[in-house]
C-alpha positions in Angstrom: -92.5 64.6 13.5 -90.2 66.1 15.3 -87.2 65.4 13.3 -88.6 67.3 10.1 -89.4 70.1 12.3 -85.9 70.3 13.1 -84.8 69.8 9.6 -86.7 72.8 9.2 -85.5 74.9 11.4 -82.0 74.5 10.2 -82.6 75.3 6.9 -84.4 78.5 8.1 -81.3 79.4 9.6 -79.2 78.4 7.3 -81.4 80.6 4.5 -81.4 83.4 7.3 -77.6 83.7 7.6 -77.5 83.6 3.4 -79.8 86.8 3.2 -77.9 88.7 6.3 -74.3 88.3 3.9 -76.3 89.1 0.7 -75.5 92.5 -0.9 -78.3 93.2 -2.6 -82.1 92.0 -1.0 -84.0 92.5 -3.6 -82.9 90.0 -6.0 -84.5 87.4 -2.7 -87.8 87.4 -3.2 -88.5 84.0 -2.9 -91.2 82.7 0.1 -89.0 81.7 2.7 -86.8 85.1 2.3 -90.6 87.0 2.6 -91.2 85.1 5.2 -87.9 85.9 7.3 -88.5 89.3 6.4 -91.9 89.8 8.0 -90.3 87.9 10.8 -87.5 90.6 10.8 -90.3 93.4 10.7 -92.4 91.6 13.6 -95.2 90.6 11.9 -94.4 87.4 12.3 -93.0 84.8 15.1 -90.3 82.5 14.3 -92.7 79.6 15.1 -94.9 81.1 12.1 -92.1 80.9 10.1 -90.9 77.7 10.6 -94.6 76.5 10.5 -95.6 78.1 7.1 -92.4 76.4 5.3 -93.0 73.1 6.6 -96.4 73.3 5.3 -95.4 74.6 2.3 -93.2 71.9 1.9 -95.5 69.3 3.2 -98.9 70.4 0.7 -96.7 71.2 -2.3 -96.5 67.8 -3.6 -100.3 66.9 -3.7 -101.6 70.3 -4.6 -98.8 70.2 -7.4 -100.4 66.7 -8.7 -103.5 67.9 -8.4 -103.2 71.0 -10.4 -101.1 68.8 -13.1 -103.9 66.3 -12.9 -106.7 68.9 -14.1 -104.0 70.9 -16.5 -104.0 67.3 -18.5 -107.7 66.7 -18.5 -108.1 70.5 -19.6 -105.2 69.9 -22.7 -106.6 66.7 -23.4 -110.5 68.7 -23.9 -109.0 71.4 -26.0 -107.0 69.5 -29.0 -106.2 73.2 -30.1 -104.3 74.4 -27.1 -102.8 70.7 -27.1 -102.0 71.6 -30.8 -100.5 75.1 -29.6 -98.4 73.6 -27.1 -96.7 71.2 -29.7 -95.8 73.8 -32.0 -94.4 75.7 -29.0 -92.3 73.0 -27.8 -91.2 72.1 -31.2 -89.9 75.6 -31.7 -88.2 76.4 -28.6 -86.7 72.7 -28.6 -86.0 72.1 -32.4 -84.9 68.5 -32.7 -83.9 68.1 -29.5 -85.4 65.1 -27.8 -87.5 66.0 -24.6 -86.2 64.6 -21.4 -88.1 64.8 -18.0 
């Protein structure tokens, strides 16, 4: 797919030109910024670059709903934790009705 790997590649620029206006770098310590920065160092190619994001961005989904898939089984094992969570959520949000 050579139209996401494009896609890519302009949003790697585009986050590269953000961090080289940025005053202060170490408030960027997200992924792709660490990534660009071991670029910046050598230790990286800009092909590895582009290709760790765009696996990042492909295997995030399904390894997210597969982590959120076990997280549910474990709550629903432990009614205590489940319990836990409640109280927690109902503390924080009050009478607030949850939204997604």
């Amino acid at each position: 797919s050579k139209d996401l790997k494009g896609a890519m590649e302009i949003l790697i620029e585009q986050k590269r030109q953000m961090l080289s206006t940025v005053e202060k770098l170490d408030e960027h310590t997200d992924f792709a910024s660490q990534l660009i920065f071991a670029q910046n160092r050598g230790d990286l190619t800009a092909e590895n670059v582009n290709q760790c994001v765009l696996e990042m961005m492909i295997a995030a989904p399904d390894t997210l709903s597969v982590t959120l898939f076990f997280m549910l089984i474990l709550i629903a094992e432990h009614p205590t934790v489940e319990e836990e969570m409640m109280r927690e959520i109902e503390t924080v949000m009050g009478k607030q009705e949850l939204q997604s």
